[in-house]
PQR file of N, CA, C, O and H, with PARSE charges and radii, in Angstrom:
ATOM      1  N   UNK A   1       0.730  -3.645 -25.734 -0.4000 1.5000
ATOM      2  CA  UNK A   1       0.173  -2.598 -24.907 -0.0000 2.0000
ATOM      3  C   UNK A   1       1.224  -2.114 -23.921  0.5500 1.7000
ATOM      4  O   UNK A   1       2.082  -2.897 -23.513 -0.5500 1.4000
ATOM      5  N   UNK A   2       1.187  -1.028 -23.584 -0.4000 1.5000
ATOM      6  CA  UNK A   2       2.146  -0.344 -22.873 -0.0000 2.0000
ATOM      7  C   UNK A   2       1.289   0.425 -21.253  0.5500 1.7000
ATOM      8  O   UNK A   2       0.686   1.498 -21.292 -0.5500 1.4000
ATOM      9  H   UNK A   2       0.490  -0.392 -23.915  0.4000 1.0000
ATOM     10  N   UNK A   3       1.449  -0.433 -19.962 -0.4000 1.5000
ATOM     11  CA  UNK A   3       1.326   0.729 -18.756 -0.0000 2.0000
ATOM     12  C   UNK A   3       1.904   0.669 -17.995  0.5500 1.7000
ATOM     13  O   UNK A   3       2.719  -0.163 -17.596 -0.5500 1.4000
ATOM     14  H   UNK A   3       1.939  -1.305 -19.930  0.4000 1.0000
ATOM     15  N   UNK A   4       1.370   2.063 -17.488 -0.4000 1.5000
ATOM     16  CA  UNK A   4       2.254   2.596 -16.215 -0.0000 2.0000
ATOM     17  C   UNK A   4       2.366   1.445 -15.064  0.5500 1.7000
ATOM     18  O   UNK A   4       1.675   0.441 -14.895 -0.5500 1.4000
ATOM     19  H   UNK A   4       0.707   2.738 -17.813  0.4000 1.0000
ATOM     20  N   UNK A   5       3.263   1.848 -14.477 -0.4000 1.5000
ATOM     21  CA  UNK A   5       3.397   1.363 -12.979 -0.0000 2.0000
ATOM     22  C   UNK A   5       3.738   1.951 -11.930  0.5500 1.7000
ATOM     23  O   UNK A   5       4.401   2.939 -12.244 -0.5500 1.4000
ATOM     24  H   UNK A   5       3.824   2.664 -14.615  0.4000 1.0000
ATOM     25  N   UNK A   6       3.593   1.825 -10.486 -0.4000 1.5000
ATOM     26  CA  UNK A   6       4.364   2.310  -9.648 -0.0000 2.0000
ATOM     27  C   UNK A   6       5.272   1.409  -8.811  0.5500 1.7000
ATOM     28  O   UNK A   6       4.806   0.274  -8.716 -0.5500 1.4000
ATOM     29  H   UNK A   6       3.055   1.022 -10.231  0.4000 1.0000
ATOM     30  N   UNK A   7       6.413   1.584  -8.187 -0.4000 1.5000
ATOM     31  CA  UNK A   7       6.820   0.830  -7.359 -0.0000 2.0000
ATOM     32  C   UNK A   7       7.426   1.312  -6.547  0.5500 1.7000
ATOM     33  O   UNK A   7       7.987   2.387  -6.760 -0.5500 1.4000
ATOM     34  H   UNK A   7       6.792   2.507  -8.264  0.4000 1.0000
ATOM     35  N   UNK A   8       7.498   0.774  -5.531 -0.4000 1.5000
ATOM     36  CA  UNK A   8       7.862   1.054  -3.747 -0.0000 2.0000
ATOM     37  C   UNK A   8       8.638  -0.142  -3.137  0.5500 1.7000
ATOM     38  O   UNK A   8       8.491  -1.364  -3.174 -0.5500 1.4000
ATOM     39  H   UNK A   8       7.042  -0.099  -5.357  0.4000 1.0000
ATOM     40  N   UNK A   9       9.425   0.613  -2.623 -0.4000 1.5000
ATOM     41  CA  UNK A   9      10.227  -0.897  -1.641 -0.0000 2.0000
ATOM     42  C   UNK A   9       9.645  -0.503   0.050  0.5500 1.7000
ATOM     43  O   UNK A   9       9.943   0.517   0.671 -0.5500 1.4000
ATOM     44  H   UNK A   9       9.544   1.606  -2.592  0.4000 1.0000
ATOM     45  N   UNK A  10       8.584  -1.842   0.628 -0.4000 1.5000
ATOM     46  CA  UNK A  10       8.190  -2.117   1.921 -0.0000 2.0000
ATOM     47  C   UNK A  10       8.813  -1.991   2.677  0.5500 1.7000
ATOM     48  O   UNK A  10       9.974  -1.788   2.323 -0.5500 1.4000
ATOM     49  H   UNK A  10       8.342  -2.671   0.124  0.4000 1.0000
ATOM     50  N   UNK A  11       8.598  -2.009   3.938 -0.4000 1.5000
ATOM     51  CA  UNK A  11       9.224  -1.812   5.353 -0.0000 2.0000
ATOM     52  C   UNK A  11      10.052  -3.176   5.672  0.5500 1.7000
ATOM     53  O   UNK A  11      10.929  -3.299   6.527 -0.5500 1.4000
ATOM     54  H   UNK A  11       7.655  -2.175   4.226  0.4000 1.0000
ATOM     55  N   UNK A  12       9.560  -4.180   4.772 -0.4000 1.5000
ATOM     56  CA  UNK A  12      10.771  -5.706   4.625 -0.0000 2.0000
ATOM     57  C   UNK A  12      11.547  -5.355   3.420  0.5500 1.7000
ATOM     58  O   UNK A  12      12.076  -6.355   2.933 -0.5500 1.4000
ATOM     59  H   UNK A  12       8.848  -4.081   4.077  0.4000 1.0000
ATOM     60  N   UNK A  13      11.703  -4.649   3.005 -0.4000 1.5000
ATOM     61  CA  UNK A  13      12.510  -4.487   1.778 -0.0000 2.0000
ATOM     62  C   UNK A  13      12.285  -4.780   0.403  0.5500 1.7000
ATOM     63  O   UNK A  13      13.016  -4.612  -0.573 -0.5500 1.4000
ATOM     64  H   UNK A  13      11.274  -3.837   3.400  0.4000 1.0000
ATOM     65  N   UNK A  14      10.792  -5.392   0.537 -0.4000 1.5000
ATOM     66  CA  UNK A  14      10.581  -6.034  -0.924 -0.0000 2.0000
ATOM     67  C   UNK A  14       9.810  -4.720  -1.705  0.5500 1.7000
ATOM     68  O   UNK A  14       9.370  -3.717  -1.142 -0.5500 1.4000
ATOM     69  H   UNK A  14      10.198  -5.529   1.330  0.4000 1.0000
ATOM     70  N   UNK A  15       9.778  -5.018  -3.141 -0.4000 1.5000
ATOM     71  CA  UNK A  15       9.670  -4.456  -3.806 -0.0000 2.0000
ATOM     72  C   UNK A  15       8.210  -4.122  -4.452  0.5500 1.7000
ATOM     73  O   UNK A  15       8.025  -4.931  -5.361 -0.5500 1.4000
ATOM     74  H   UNK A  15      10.135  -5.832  -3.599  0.4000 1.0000
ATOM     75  N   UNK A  16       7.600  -3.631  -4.381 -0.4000 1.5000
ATOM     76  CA  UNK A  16       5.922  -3.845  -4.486 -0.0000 2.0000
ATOM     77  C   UNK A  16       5.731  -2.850  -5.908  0.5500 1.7000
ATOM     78  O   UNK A  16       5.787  -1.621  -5.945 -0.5500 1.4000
ATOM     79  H   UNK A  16       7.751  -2.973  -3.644  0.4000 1.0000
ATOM     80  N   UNK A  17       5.453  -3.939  -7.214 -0.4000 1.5000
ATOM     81  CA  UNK A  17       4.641  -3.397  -7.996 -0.0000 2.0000
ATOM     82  C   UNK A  17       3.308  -3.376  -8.756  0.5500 1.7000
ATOM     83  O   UNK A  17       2.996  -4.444  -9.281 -0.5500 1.4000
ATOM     84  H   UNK A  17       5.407  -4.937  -7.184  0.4000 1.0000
ATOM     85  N   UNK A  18       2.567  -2.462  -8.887 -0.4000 1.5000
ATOM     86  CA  UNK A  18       1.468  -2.095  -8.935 -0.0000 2.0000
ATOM     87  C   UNK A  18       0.535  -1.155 -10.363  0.5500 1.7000
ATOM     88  O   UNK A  18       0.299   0.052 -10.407 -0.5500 1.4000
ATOM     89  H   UNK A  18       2.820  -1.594  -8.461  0.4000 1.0000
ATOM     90  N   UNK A  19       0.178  -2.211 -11.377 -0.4000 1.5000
ATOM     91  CA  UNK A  19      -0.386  -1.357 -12.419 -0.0000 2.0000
ATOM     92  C   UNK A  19      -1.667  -0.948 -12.049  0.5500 1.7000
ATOM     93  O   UNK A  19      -2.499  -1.826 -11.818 -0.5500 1.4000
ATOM     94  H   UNK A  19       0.371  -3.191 -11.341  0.4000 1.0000
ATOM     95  N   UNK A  20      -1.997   0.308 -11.945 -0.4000 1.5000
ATOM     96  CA  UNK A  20      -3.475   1.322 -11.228 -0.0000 2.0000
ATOM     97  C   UNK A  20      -4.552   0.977 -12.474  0.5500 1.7000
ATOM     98  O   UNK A  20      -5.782   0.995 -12.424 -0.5500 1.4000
ATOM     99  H   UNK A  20      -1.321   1.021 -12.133  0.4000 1.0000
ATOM    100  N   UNK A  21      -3.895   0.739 -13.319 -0.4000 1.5000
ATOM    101  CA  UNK A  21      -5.298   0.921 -14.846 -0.0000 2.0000
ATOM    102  C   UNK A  21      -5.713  -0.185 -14.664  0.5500 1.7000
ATOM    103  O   UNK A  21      -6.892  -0.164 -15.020 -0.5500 1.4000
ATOM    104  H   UNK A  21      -2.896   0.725 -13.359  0.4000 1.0000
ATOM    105  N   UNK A  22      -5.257  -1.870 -14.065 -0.4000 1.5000
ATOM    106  CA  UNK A  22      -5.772  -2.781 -13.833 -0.0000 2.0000
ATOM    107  C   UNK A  22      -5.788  -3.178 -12.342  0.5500 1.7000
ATOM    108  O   UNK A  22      -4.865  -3.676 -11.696 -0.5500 1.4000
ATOM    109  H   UNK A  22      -4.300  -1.887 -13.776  0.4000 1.0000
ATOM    110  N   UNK A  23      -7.048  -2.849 -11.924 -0.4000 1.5000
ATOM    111  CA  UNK A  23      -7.825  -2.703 -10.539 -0.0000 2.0000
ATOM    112  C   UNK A  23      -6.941  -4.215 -10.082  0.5500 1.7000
ATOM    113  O   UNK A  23      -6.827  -5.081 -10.949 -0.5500 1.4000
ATOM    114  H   UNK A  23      -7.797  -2.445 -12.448  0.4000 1.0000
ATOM    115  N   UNK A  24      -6.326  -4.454  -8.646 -0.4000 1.5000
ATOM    116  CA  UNK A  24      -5.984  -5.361  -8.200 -0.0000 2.0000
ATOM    117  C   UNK A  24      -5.273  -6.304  -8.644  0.5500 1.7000
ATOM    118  O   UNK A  24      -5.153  -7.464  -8.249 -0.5500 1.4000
ATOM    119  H   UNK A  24      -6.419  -3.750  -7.942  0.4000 1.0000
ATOM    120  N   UNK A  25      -4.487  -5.386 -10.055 -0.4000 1.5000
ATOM    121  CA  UNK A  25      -2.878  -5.795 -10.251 -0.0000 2.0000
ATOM    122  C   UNK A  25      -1.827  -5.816  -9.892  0.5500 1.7000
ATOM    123  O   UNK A  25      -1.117  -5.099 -10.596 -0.5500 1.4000
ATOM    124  H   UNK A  25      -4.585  -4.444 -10.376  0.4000 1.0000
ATOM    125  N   UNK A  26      -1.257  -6.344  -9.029 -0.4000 1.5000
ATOM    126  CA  UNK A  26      -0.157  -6.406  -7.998 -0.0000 2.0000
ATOM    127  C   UNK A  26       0.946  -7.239  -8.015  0.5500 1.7000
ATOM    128  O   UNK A  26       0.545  -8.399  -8.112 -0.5500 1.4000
ATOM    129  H   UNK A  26      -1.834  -6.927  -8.457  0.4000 1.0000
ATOM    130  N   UNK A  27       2.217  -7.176  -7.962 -0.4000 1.5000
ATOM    131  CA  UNK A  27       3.312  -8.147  -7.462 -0.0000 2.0000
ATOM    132  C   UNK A  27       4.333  -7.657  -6.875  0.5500 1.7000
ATOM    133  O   UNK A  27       4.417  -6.481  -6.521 -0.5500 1.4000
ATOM    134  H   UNK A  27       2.543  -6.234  -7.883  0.4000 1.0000
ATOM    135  N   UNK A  28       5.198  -8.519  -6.720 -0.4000 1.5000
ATOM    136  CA  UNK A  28       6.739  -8.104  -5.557 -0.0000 2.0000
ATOM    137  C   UNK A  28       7.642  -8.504  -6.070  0.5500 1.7000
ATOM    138  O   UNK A  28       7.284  -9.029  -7.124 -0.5500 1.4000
ATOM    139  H   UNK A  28       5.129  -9.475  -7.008  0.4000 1.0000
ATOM    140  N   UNK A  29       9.182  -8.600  -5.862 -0.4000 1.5000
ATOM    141  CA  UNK A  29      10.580  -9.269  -6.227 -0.0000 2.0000
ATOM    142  C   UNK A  29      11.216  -8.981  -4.606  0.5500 1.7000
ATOM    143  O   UNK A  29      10.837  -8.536  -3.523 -0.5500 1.4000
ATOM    144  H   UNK A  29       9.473  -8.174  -5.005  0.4000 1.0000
ATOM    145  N   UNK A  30      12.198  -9.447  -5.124 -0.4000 1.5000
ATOM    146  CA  UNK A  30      12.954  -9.014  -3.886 -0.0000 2.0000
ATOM    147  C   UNK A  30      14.010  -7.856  -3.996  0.5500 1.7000
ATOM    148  O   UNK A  30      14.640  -7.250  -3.129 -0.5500 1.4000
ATOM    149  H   UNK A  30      12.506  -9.809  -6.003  0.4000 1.0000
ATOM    150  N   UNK A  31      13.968  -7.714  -6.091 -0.4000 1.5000
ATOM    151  CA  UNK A  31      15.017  -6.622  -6.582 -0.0000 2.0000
ATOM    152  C   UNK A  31      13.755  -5.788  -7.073  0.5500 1.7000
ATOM    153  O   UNK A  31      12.585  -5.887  -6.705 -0.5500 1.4000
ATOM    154  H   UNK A  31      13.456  -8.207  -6.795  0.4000 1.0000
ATOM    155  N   UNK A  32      14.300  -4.979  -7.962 -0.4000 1.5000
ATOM    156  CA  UNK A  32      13.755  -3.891  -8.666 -0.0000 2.0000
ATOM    157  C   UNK A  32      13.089  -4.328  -9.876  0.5500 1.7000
ATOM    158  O   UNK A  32      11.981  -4.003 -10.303 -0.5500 1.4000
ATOM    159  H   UNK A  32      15.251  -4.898  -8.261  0.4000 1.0000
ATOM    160  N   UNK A  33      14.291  -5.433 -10.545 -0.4000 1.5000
ATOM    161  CA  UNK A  33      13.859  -6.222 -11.701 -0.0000 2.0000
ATOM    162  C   UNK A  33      13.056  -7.621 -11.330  0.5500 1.7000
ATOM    163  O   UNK A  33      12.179  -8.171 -11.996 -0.5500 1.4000
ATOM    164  H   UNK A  33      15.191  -5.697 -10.199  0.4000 1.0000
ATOM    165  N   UNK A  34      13.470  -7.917 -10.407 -0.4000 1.5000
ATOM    166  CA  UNK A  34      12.053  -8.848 -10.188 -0.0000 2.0000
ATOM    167  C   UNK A  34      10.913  -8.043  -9.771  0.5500 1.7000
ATOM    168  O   UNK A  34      11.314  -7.178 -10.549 -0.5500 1.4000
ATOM    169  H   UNK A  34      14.182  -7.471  -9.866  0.4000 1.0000
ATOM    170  N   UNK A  35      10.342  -7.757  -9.498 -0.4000 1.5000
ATOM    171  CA  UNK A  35       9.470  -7.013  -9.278 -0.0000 2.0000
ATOM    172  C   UNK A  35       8.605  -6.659 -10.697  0.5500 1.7000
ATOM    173  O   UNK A  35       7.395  -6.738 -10.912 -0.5500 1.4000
ATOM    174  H   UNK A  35      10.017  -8.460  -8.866  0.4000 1.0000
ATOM    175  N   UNK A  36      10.083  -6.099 -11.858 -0.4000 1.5000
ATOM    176  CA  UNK A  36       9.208  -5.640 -13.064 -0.0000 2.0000
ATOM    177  C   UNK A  36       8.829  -6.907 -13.598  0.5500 1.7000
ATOM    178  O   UNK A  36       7.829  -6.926 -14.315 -0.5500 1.4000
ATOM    179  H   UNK A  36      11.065  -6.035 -11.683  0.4000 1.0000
ATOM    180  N   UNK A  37       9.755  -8.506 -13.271 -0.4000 1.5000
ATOM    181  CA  UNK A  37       9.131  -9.165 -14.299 -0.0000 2.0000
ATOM    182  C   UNK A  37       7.780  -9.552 -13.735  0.5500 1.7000
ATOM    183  O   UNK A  37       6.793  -9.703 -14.455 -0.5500 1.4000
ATOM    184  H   UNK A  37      10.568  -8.490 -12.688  0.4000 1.0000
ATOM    185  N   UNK A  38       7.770  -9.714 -12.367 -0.4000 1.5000
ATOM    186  CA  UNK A  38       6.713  -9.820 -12.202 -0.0000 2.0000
ATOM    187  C   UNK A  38       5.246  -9.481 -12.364  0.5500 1.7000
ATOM    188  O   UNK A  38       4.181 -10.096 -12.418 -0.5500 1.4000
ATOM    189  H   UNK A  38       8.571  -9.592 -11.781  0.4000 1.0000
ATOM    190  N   UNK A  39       5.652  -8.274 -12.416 -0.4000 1.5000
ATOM    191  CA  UNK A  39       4.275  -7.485 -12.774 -0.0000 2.0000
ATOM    192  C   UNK A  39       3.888  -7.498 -14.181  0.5500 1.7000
ATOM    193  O   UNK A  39       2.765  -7.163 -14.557 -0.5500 1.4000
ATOM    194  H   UNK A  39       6.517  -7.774 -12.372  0.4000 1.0000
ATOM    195  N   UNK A  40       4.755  -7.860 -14.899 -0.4000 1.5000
ATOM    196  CA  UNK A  40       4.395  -8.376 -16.117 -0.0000 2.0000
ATOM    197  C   UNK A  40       3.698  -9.433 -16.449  0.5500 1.7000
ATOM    198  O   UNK A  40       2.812  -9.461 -17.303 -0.5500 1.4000
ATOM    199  H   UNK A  40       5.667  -8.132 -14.593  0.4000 1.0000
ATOM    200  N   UNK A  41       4.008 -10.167 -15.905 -0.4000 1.5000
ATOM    201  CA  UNK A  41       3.294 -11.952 -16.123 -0.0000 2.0000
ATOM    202  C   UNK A  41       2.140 -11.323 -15.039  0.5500 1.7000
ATOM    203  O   UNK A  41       1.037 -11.827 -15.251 -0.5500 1.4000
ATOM    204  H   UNK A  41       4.728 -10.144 -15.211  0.4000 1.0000
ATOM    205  N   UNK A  42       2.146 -10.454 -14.061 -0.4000 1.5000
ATOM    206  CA  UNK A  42       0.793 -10.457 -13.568 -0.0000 2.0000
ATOM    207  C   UNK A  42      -0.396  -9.892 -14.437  0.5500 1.7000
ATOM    208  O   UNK A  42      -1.416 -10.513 -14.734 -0.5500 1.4000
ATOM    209  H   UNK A  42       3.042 -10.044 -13.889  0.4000 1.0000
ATOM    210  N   UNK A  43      -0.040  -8.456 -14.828 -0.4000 1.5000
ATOM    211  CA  UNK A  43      -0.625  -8.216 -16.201 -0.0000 2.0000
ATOM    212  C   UNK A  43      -1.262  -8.291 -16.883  0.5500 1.7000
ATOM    213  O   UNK A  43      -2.244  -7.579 -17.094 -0.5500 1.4000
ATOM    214  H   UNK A  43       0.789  -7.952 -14.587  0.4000 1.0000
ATOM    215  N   UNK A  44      -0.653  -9.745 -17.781 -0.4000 1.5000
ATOM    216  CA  UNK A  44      -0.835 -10.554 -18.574 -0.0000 2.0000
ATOM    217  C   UNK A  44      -1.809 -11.446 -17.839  0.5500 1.7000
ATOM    218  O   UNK A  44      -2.938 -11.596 -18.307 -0.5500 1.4000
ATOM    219  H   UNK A  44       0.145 -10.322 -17.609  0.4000 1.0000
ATOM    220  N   UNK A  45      -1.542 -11.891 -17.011 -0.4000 1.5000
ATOM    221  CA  UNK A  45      -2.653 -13.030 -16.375 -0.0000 2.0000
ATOM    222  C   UNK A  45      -4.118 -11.929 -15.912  0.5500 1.7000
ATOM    223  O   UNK A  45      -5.238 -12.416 -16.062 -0.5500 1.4000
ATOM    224  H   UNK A  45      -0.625 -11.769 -16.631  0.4000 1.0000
ATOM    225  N   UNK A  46      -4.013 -10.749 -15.468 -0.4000 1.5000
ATOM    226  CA  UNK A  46      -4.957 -10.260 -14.857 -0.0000 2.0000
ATOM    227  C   UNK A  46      -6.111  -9.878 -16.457  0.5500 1.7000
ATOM    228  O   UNK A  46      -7.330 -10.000 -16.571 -0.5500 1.4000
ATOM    229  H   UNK A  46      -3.103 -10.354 -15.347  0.4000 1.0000
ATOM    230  N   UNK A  47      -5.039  -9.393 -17.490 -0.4000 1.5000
ATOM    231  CA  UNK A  47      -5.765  -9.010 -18.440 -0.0000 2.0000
ATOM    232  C   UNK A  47      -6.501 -10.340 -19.317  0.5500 1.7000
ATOM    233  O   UNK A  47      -7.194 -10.178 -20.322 -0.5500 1.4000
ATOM    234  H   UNK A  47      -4.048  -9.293 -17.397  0.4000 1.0000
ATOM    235  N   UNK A  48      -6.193 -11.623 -18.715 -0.4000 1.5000
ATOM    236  CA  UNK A  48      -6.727 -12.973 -19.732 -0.0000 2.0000
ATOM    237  C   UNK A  48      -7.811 -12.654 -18.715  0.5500 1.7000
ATOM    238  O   UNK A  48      -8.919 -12.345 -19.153 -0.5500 1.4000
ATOM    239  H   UNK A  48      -5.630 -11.755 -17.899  0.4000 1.0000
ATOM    240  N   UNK A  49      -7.630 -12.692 -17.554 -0.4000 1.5000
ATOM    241  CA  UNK A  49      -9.130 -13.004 -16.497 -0.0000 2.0000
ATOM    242  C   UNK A  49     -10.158 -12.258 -16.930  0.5500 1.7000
ATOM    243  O   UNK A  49     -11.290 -12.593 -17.278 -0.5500 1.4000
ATOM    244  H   UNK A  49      -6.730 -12.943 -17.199  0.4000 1.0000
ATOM    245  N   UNK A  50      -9.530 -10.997 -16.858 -0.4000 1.5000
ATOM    246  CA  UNK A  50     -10.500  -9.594 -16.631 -0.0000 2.0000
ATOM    247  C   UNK A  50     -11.360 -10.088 -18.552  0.5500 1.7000
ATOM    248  O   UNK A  50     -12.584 -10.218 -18.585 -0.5500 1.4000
ATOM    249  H   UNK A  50      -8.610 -10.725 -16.575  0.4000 1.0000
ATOM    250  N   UNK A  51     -10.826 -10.215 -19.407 -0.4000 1.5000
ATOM    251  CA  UNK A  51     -11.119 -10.675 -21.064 -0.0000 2.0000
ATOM    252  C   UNK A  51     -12.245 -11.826 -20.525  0.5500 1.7000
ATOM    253  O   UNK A  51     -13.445 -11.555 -20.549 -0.5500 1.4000
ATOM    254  H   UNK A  51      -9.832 -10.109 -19.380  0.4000 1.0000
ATOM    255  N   UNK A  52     -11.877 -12.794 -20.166 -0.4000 1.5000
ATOM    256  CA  UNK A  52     -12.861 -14.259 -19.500 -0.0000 2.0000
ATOM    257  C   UNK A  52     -14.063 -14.187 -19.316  0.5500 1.7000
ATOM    258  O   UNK A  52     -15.025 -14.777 -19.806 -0.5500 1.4000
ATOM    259  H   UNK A  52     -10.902 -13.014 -20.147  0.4000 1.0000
ATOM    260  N   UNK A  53     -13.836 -12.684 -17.855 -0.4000 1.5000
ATOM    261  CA  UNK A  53     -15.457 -12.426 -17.329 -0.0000 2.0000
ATOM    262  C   UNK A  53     -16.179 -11.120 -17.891  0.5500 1.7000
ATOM    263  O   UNK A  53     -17.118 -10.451 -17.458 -0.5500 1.4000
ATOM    264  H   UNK A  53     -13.055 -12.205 -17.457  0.4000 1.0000
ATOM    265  N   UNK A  54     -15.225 -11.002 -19.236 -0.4000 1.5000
ATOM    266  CA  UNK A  54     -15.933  -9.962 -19.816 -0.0000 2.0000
ATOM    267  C   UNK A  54     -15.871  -8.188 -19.225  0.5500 1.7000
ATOM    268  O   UNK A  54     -16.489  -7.203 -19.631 -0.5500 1.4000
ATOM    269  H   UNK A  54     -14.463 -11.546 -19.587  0.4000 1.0000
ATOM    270  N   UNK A  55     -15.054  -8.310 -18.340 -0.4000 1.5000
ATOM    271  CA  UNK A  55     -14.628  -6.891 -17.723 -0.0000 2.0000
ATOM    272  C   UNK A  55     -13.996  -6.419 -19.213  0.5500 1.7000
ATOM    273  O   UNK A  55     -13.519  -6.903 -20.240 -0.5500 1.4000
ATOM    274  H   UNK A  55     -14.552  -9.110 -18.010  0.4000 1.0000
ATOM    275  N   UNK A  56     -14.377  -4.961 -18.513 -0.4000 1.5000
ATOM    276  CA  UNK A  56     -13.391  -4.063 -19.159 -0.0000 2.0000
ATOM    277  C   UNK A  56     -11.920  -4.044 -18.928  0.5500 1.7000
ATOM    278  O   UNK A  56     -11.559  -3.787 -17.779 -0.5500 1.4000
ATOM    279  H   UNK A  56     -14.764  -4.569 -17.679  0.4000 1.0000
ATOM    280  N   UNK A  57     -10.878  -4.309 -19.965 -0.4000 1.5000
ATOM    281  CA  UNK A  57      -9.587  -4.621 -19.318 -0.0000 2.0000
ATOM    282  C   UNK A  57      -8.610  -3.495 -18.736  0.5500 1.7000
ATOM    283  O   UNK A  57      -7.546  -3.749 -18.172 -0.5500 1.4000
ATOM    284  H   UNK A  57     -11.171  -4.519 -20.898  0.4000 1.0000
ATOM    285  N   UNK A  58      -9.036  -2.433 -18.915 -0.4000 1.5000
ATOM    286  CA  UNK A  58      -8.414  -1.816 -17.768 -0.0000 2.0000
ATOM    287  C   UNK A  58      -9.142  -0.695 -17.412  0.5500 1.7000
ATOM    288  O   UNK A  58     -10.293  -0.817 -17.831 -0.5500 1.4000
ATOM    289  H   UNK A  58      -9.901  -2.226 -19.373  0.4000 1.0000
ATOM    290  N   UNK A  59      -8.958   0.402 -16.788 -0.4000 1.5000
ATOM    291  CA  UNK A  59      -9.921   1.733 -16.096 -0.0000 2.0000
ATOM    292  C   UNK A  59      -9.469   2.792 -16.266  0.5500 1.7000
ATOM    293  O   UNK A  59      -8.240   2.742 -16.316 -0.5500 1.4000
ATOM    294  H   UNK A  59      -8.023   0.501 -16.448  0.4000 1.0000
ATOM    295  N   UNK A  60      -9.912   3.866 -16.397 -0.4000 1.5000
ATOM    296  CA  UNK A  60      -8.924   5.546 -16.884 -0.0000 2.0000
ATOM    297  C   UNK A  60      -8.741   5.780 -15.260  0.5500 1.7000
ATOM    298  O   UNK A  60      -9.597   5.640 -14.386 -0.5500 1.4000
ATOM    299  H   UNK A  60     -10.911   3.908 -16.357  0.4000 1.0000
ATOM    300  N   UNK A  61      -7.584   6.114 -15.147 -0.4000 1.5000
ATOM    301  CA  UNK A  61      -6.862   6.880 -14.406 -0.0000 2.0000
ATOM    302  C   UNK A  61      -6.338   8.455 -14.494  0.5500 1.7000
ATOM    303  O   UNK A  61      -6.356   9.047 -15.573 -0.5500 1.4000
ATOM    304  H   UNK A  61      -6.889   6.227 -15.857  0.4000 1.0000
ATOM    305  N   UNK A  62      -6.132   8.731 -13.956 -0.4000 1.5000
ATOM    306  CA  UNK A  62      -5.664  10.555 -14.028 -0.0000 2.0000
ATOM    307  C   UNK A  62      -4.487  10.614 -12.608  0.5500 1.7000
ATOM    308  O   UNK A  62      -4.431  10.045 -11.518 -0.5500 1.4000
ATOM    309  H   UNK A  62      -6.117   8.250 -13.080  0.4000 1.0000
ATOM    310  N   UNK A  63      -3.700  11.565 -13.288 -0.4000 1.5000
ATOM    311  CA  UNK A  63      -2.704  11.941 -12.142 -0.0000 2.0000
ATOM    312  C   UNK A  63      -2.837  13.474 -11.642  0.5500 1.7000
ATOM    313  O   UNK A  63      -2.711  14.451 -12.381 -0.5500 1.4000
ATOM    314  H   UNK A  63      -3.746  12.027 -14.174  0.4000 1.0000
ATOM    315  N   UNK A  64      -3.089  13.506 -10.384 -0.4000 1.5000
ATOM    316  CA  UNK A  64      -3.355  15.053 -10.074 -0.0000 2.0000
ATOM    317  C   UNK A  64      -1.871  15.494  -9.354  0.5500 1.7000
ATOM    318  O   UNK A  64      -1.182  14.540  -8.991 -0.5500 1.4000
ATOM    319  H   UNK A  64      -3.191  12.712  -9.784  0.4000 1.0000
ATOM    320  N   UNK A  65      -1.424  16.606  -9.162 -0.4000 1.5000
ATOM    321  CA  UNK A  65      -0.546  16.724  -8.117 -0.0000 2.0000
ATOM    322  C   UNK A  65      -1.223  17.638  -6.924  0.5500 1.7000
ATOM    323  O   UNK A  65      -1.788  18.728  -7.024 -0.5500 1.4000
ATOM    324  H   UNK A  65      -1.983  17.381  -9.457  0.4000 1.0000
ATOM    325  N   UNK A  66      -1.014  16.952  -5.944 -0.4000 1.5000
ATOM    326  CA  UNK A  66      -1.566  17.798  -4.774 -0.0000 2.0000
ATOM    327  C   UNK A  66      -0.345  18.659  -3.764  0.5500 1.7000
ATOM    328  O   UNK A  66       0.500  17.921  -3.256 -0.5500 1.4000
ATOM    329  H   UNK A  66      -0.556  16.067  -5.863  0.4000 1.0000
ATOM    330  N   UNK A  67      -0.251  19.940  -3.511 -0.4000 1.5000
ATOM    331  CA  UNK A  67       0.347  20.321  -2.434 -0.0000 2.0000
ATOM    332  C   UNK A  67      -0.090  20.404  -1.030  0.5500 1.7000
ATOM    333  O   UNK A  67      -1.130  21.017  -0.791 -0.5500 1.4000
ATOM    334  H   UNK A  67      -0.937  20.539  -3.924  0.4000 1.0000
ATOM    335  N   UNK A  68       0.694  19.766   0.095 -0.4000 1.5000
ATOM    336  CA  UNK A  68       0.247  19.914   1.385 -0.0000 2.0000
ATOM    337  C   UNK A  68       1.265  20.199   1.999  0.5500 1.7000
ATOM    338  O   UNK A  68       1.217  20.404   3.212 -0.5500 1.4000
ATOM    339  H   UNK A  68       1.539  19.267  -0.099  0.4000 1.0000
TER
END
């Protein structure tokens, strides 16, 4: 399976990544690439849980662009 992500580096410098299609999928590195492996093995662990309690394993998302 293949998703998106976003990532951001914090006001400490770490690296915060975040898959949106799986509600309260989250991790950090301290690089860019830690960060991705992380969010991988998170993922993976969020998508065994979410399978466990019978959730749906991930949620539709949409990207709008907004001007302000």
């Amino acid at each position: 399976m293949k998703f998106l992500i976003t990532m951001h580096q914090d006001e400490d410098g770490m690296f915060i990544a975040e898959c949106p299609s799986i509600p309260g999928c989250l991790s950090q590195g301290k690089t860019r690439k830690e960060a991705e492996k992380n969010i991988k093995d998170a993922i993976k662990e969020c998508l065994e849980v979410r399978a466990e309690k019978g959730m749906p394993l991930t949620v539709s998302i949409s990207e709008i662009e907004v001007r302000v």
